[in-house]
C-alpha positions as CSV (number, residue, x, y, z in Angstrom):
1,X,13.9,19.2,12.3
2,X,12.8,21.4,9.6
3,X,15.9,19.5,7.2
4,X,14.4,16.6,8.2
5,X,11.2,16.6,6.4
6,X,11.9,19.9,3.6
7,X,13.6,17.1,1.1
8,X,10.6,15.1,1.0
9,X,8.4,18.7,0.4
10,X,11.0,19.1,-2.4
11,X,10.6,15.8,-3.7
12,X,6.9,15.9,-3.5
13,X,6.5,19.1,-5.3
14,X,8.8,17.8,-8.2
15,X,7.8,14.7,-8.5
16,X,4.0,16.1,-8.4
17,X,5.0,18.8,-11.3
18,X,6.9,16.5,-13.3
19,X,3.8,13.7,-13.5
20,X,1.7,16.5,-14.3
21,X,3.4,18.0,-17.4
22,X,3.5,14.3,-18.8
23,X,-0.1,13.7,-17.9
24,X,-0.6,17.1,-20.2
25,X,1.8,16.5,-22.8
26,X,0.1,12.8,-23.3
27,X,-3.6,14.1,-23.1
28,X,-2.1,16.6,-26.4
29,X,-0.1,14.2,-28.2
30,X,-2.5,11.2,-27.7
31,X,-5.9,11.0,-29.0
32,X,-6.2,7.5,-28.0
33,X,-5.7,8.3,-24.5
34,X,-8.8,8.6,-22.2
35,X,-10.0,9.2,-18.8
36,X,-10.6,5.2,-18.6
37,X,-7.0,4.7,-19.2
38,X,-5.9,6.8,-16.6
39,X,-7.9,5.6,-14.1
40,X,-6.5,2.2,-15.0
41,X,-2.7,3.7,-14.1
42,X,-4.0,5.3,-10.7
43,X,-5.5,1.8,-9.8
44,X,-2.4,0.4,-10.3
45,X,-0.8,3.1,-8.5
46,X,-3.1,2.2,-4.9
47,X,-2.4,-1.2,-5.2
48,X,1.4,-0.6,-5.6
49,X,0.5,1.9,-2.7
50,X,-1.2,-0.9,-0.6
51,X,1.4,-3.6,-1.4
52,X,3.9,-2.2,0.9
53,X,4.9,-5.4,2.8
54,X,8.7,-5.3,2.4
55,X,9.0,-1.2,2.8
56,X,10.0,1.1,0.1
57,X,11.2,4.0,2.7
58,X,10.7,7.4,2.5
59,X,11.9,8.1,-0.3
60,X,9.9,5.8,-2.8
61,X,6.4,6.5,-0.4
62,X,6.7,10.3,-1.1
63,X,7.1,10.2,-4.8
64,X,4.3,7.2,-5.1
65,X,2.3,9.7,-3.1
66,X,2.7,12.7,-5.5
67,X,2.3,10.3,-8.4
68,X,-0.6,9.3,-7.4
69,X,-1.9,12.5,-6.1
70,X,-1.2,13.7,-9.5
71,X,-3.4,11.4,-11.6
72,X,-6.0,12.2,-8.9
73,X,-5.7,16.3,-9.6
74,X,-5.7,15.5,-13.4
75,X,-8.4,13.2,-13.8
76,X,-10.3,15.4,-11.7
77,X,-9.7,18.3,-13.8
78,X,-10.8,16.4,-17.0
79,X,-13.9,15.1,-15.8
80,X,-14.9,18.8,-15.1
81,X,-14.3,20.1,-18.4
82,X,-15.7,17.3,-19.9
83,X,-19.1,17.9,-17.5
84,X,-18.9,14.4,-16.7
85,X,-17.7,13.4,-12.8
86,X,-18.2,9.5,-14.0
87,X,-16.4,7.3,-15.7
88,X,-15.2,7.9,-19.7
């Protein structure tokens, strides 16, 4: 059972790392981009979430879920540096 689930923790985990290190590479390289804009891409990213109706499968479900656990974790992290938990 263990084989059964360990490729969508691998998935996860790479899927999670590799949104991450183009969420920082974007926040360096971009001055236009903001908090607000991100938020925008993780709204988009529940309702793709919510608009399951036809079934993506495992596969797609566990990297949506990273993804969007991902902006989450980031946007997060900038608010706190920034000293602001509302919106930018």
């Amino acid at each position: 059972m263990g084989n059964s689930v360990e490729w969508q923790d691998i998935t996860y985990k790479e899927t999670f790392e590799e949104e991450t290190r183009g969420l920082i590479r974007r926040r360096q390289t971009d001055s236009c981009c903001k908090v607000g804009d991100l938020e925008g891409i993780l709204n988009s990213l529940y309702i793709m979430d919510g608009a399951d109706w036809v079934g993506r499968g495992s596969l797609q479900d566990t990297i949506l879920s990273a993804r969007i656990a991902a902006y989450e974790r980031f946007i997060a992290q900038w608010k706190a540096e920034d000293g602001n938990p509302g919106n930018l």
